[in-house]
C-alpha positions in Angstrom: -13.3 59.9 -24.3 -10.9 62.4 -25.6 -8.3 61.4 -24.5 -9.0 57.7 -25.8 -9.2 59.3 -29.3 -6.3 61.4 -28.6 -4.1 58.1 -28.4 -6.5 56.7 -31.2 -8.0 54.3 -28.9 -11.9 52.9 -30.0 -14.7 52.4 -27.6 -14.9 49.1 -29.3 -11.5 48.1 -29.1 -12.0 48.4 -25.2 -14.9 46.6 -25.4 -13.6 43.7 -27.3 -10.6 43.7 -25.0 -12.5 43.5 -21.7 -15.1 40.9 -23.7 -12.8 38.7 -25.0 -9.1 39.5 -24.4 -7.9 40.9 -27.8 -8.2 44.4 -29.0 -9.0 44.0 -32.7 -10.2 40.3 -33.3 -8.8 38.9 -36.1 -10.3 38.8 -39.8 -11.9 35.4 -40.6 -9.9 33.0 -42.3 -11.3 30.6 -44.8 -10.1 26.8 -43.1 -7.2 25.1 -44.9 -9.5 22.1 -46.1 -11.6 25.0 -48.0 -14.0 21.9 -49.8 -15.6 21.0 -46.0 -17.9 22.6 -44.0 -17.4 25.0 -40.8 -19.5 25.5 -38.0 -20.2 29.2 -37.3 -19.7 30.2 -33.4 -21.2 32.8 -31.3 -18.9 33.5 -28.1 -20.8 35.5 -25.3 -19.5 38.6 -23.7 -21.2 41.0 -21.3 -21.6 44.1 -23.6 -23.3 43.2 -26.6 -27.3 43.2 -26.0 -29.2 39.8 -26.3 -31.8 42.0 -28.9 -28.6 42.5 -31.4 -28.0 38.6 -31.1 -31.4 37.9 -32.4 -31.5 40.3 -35.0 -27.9 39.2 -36.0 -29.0 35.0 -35.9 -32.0 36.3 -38.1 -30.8 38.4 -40.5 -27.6 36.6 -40.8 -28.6 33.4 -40.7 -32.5 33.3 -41.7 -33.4 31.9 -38.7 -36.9 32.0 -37.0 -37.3 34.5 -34.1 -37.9 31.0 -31.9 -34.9 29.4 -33.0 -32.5 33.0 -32.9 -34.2 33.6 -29.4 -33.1 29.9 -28.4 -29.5 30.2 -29.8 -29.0 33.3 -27.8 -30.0 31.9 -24.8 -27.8 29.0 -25.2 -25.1 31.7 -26.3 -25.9 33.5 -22.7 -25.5 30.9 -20.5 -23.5 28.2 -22.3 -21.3 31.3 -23.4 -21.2 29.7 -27.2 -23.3 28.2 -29.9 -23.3 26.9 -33.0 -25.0 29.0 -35.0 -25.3 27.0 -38.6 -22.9 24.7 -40.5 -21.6 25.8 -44.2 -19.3 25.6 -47.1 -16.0 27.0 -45.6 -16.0 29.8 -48.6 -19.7 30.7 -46.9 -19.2 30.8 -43.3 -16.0 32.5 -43.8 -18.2 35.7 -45.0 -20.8 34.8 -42.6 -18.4 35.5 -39.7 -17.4 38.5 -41.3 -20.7 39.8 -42.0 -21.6 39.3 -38.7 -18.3 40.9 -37.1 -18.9 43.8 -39.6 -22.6 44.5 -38.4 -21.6 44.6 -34.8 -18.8 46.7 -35.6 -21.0 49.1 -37.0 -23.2 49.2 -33.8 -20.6 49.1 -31.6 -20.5 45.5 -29.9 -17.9 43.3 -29.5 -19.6 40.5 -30.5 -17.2 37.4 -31.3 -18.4 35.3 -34.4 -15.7 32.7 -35.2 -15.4 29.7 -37.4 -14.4 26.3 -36.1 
């Protein structure tokens, strides 16, 4: 671990890497047609627990513990879902809410707009 932070390396960074490819996802970007809608996505990797999922989809995205629990298990073994559909402006900062919090816990959890 030292010498990780000795070449100013994160645990996360090498979790994302291994989870997803890329070191540092990128920020969100609001879509160019900024007046539609954009479907929030969930991509699966095999570090972040199935417990942060649900609290994510709930607290994120005021969803039921039936429905959060069902949207992670499609997440686990489809290895994406749809999470909600909203206003570009509004999924834009839902993906980067939800990057944020799983930054802070230490999970490489990929939220991306499509």
């Amino acid at each position: 671990m030292r010498e990780l932070q000795r070449r100013g390396v994160t645990r996360f960074e090498i979790t994302s890497y291994l989870a997803h490819g890329v070191s540092t996802p990128k920020s969100p970007s609001i879509p160019e047609r900024s007046t539609g809608d954009a479907e929030v996505v969930l991509i699966n990797d095999d570090f972040t627990p199935m417990e942060f999922v649900v609290t994510v989809l709930r607290e994120h995205f005021d969803l039921t513990l039936d429905a959060a629990v069902r949207i992670m298990l499609t997440i686990h073994s489809e290895g994406r879902a749809v999470c909600g559909r909203f206003a570009a402006g509004i999924a834009a900062e839902k993906v980067a809410l939800v990057r944020a919090a799983a930054r802070a816990e230490g999970h490489p959890l990929l939220c991306i707009l499509e």
